[in-house]
Structures are given as structure tokens and as C-alpha cells.
C-alpha positions in Angstrom: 39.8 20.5 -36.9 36.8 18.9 -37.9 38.0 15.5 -37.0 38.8 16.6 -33.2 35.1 18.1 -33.0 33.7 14.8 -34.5 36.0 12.9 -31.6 35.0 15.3 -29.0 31.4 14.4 -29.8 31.8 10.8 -29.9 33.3 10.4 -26.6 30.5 12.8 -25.0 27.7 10.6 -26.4 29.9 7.1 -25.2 29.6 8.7 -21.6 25.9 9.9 -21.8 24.8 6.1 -23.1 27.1 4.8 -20.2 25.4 6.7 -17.8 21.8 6.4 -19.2 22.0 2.7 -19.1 23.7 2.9 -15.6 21.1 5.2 -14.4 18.5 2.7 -15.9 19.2 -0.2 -13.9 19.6 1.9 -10.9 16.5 3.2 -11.1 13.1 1.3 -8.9 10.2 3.2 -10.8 9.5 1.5 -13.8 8.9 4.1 -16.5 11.6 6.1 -15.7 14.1 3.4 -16.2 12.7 2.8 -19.2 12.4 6.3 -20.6 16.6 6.3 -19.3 16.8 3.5 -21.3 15.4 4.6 -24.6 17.8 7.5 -23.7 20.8 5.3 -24.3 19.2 3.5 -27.2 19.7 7.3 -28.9 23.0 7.9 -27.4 24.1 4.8 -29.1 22.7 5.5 -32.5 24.3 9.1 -32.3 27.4 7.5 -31.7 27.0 4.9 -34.4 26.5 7.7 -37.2 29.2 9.9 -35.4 31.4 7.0 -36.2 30.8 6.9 -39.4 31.3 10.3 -39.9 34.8 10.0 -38.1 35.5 7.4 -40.9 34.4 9.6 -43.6 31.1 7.8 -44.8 28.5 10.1 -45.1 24.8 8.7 -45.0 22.0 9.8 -47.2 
């Protein structure tokens, strides 16, 4: 069970970096393509320790 929440997650915070860094390079004002950007920056970290907890490596 807790495996299919830690997948559920994971594929939510793949789709909000997609769309963050889409949104980013859509964007014309300056700072709030950046700010999107930083926004997918986190995304993709989430992800990247949601992974790991998928895998069973817990960081401390």
C-alpha cells in the first residue's frame, strides 16, 4: 500500500516538473519564467528522493 502511494506521488511530481518547465519557456515576462522554473528544479528533487524512497533507500 505504501508502495502505490510512493508511485502515485512520483508520477504527480513527473507531471508538475513537466508542466513547470513547459510553462517556463512559454512564458514572455522574465521573472515569472524563472520563478516556474525554480518550480521544476523542486519538482525534480522531490521526485529524485521519491525515487529513492520507491527503492527502499532512506536518506538521513
Amino acid at each position: 500500500m505504501e508502495r502505490e502511494g510512493l508511485k502515485r506521488l512520483l508520477d504527480l511530481e513527473r507531471l508538475a516538473e513537466r508542466k513547470a518547465r513547459i510553462y517556463s519557456r512559454l512564458l514572455t515576462d522574465v521573472r515569472l519564467a524563472k520563478e516556474l522554473e525554480e518550480m521544476s528544479s523542486r519538482h525534480e528533487a522531490r521526485k529524485g528522493t521519491l525515487e529513492k524512497m520507491a527503492q527502499g533507500v532512506v536518506e538521513r
